[in-house]
N, C-alpha and C positions, 0 to 999 in steps of 0.2 A: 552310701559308701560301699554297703558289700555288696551291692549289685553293680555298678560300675568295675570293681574289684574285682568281679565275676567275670562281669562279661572279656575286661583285658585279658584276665587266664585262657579265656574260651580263646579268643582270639589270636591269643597267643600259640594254643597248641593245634589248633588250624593249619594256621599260617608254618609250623613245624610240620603238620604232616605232609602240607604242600609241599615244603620245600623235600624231603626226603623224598615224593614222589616225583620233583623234579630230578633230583640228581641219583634215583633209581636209576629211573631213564635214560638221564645222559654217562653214565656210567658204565651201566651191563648191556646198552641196546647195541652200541659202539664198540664191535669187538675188532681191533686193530690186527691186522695182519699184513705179513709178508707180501712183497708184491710178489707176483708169480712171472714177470719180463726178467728175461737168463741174458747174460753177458752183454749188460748196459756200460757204454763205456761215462765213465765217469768225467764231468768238467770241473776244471780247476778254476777256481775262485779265489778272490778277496774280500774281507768286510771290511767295508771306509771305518777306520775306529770314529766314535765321537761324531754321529752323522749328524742325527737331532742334537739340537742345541735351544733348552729350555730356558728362559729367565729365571734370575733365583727364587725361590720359593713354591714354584710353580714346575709339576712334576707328571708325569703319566702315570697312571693305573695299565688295568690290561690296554695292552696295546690290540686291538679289535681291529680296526679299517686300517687299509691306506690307498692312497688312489696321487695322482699328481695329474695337471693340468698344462697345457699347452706352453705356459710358462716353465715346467719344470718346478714347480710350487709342490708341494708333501702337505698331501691333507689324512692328519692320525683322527681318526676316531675311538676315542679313550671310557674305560670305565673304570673309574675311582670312587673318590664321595658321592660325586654325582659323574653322570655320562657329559661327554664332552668334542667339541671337535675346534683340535687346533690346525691352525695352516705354517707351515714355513718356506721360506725360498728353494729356490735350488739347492742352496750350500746348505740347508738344512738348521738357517738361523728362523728364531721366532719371530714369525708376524703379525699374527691375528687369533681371538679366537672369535670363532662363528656361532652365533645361536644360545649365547649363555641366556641359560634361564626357560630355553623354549620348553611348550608342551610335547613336542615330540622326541625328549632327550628323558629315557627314562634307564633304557639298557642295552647298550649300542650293538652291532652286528654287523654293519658292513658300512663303506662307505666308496661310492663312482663318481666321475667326473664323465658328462657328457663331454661329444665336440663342440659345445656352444661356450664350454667352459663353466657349465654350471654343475653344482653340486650336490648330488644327491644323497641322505640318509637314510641306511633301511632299521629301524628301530623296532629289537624283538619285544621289550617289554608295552612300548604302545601298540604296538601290530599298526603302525604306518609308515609310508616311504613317502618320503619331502622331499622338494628341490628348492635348494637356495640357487639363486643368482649372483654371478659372480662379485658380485656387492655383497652380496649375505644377506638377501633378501627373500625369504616363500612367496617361491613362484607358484607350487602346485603340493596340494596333498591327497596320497590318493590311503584309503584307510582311514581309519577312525580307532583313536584311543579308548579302552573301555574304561567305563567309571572307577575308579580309585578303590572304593569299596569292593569290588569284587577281585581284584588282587590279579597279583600275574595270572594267567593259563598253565592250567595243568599237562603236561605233557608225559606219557597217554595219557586223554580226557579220561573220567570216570564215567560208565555208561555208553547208553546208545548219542551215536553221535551223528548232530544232522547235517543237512549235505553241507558242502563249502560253500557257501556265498560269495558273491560277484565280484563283493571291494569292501568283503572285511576279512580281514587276514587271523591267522593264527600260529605268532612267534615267528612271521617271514625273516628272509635269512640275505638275499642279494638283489640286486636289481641291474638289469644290462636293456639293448635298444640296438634295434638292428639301423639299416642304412635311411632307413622310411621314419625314421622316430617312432616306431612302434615300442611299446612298453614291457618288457618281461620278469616279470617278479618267483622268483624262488619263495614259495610256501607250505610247509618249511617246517615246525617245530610240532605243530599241532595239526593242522595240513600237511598233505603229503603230497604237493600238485605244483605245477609250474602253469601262470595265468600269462593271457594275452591279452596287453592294452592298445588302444592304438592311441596317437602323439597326443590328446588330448584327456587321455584318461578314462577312456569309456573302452567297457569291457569288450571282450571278441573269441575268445575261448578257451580252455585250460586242458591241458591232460595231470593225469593221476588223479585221486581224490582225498577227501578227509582224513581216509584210513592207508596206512601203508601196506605196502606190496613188494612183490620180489619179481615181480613178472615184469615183461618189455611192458616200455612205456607205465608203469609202476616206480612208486621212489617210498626209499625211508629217510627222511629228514633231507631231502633235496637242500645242501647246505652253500653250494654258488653258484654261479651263474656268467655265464659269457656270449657274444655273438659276433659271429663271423662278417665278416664285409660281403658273404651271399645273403646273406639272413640267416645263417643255419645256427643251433642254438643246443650248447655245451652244457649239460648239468652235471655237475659234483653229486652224486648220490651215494651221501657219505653212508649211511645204514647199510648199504648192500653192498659195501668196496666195490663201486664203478662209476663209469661217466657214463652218460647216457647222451648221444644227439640225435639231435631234431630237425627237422627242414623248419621254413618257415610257420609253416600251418599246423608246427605241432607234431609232426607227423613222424616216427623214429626211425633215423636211418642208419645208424651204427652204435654199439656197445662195446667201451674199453673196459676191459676187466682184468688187467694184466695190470695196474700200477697201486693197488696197495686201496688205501680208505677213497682217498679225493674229498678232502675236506674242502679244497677251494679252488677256483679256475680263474684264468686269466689269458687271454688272446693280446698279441701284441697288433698294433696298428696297421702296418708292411709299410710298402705293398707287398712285401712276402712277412706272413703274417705266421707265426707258432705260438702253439698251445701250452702254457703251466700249469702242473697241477703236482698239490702237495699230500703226499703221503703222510700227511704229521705224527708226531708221536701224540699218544693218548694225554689227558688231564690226567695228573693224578701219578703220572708215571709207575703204570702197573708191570708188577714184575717181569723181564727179558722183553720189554717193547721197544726200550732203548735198543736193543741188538736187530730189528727189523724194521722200525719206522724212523722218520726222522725226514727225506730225502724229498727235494723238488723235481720233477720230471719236463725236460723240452721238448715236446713235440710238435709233429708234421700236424696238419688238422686231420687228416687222414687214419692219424693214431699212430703214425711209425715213434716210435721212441728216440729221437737223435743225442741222448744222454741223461745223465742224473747228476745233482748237487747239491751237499750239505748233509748234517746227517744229527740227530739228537744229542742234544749238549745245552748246558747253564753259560759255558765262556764266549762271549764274541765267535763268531767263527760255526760255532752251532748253533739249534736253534729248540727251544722248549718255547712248542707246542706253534706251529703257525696256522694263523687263524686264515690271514689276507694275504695278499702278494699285489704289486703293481708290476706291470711286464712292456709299460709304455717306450722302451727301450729294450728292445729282449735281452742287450748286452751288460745292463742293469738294473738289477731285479730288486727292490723294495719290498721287504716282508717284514710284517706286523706279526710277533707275537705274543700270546697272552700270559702266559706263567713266568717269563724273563722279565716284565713289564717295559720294552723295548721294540724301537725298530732300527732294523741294518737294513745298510744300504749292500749291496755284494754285485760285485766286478766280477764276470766271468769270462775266462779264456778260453781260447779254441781247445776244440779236442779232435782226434784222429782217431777216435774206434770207428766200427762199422752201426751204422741205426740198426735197429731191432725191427722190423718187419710187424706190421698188427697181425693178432690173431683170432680176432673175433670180431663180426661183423653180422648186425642184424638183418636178418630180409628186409629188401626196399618194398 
């Protein structure tokens, strides 16, 4: 008895120091700042009141993913009791939930809809990315859940750390595919690298690495991920307030540093096709962060800023803390946030300021 007794204590304060050195990290590595783009004309919006519509008893936790499919169908990917992802219609009535009970539902993070219509999971606490089929079937998983026993990932590891491996992730964060089904995963929490799959899941090459960086082509916590109709390939490099893009092969061909954190990205379809990315306000709401973050940004892919919209708030209408965004319509924007435990739908109307011009642009 007092060795069992033992060991639960040991385990117990373990399992605390872990977590304190997880939320060190997401805490003080994440310093939120002003975006530094001057005279952004502002868009006026609406949020749908009452968009989601849950059966009784049945409720969201943080609202994590959202993504919608060809159908106009809303798929939340939720963390409550347990991780979760439900689907609802266009009108945002409940339809289904997908995957109750899977091994890959431990601690949600992102969630895409291919154009085939299927559904993809990127799950930080297993470190895998799964696709359901529009049935709600696994079609593919690429990553591997660590065994139980050794607990989430520390994020920074403790020690020397070895290199990133091929297709096993650490805390991965999104997942996007360019025109060819090739694969691209944000990695992400523990990693600091964006990987190349191609449609089958077999690896092809990665920039960044295990350890973070502030340098071009370097990321801290690469936290989303988008890809353009050339293949060129959008990273949210929340750690170091910028986006970072890519050509196809990896390769960096401009740095926006002008819109604040970029905790998450999102490309609409087109054929004329814009850029969203969100400034969020921090977890935690640390003192005067409500007075500079909050805000979504529309952009050219180019980086011109063609406006801003929304701004940190608890009431409908603001937003505490967006994790995801769906931009499948760029005229209505779906964002998941996590501290509201909610998502809005937001109607945006025209604006008449002048776009903001990029200012910074990496050598090709």
């Amino acid at each position: 008895m007092t060795r069992c007794l033992t060991s639960t204590v040991l385990a117990g304060l373990l399992f605390a120091a872990a977590g304190m050195q997880v939320g060190l990290y997401d805490t003080t590595a994440f310093a939120q700042v002003k975006a530094t783009a001057q005279n952004v004309p502002e868009i006026p919006y609406d949020s749908v009141p009452n968009f989601i519509k849950l059966p009784p008893g049945l409720y969201l936790g943080e609202a994590i993913g959202v993504a919608t499919n060809s159908k106009g169908h809303v798929f939340v990917y939720t963390r409550s009791a347990n991780t979760r992802l439900f689907e609802f219609d266009q009108n945002g009535t409940f339809v289904r939930e997908i995957g109750e009970g899977a091994y890959n539902f431990e601690f949600a993070h992102s969630v895409r809809v291919d154009k085939d219509d299927n559904i993809w999971v990127v799950d930080e606490g297993t470190n895998t990315i799964v696709r359901y089929n529009p049935e709600g079937h696994i079609t593919m998983v690429i990553g591997r859940r660590p065994p139980a026993v050794q607990g989430q990932l520390i994020a920074p590891p403790q020690g020397p750390t070895p290199p990133a491996a091929k297709y096993t992730f650490g805390r991965p964060t999104d997942v996007a595919w360019d025109p060819q089904g090739n694969i691209f995963i944000s990695d992400g929490y523990v990693n600091h690298r964006v990987v190349k799959f191609d449609k089958n899941g077999r690896f092809l090459k990665q920039v960044g690495s295990e350890r973070p960086g502030n340098e071009p082509s370097q990321f801290n916590t690469p936290h989303g991920i988008a890809v353009d109709a050339n293949g060129n390939v959008y990273v949210a490099d929340r750690g170091n307030n910028r986006m970072q893009v890519f050509d196809n092969n990896l390769v960096l061909r401009n740095i926006y540093d002008n819109i604040g954190v970029s905790w998450t990205v999102c490309i609409s379809p087109g054929p004329h096709q814009y850029l969203f990315t969100s400034n969020s306000n921090p977890n935690g709401n640390t003192p005067g962060s409500w007075d500079i973050t909050g805000e979504i940004y529309k952009m050219e892919l180019d980086g011109t800023i063609l406006g801003k919209f929304g701004h940190a708030g608890k009431q409908l209408g603001g937003f505490q803390v967006v994790h995801m965004m769906d931009c499948r319509n760029p005229d209505q924007i779906i964002v998941a946030e996590i501290e509201s435990w909610r998502v809005q739908k937001l109607m945006l109307k025209p604006t008449t300021g002048a776009p903001v011009r990029p200012t910074t642009t990496a050598a090709r």
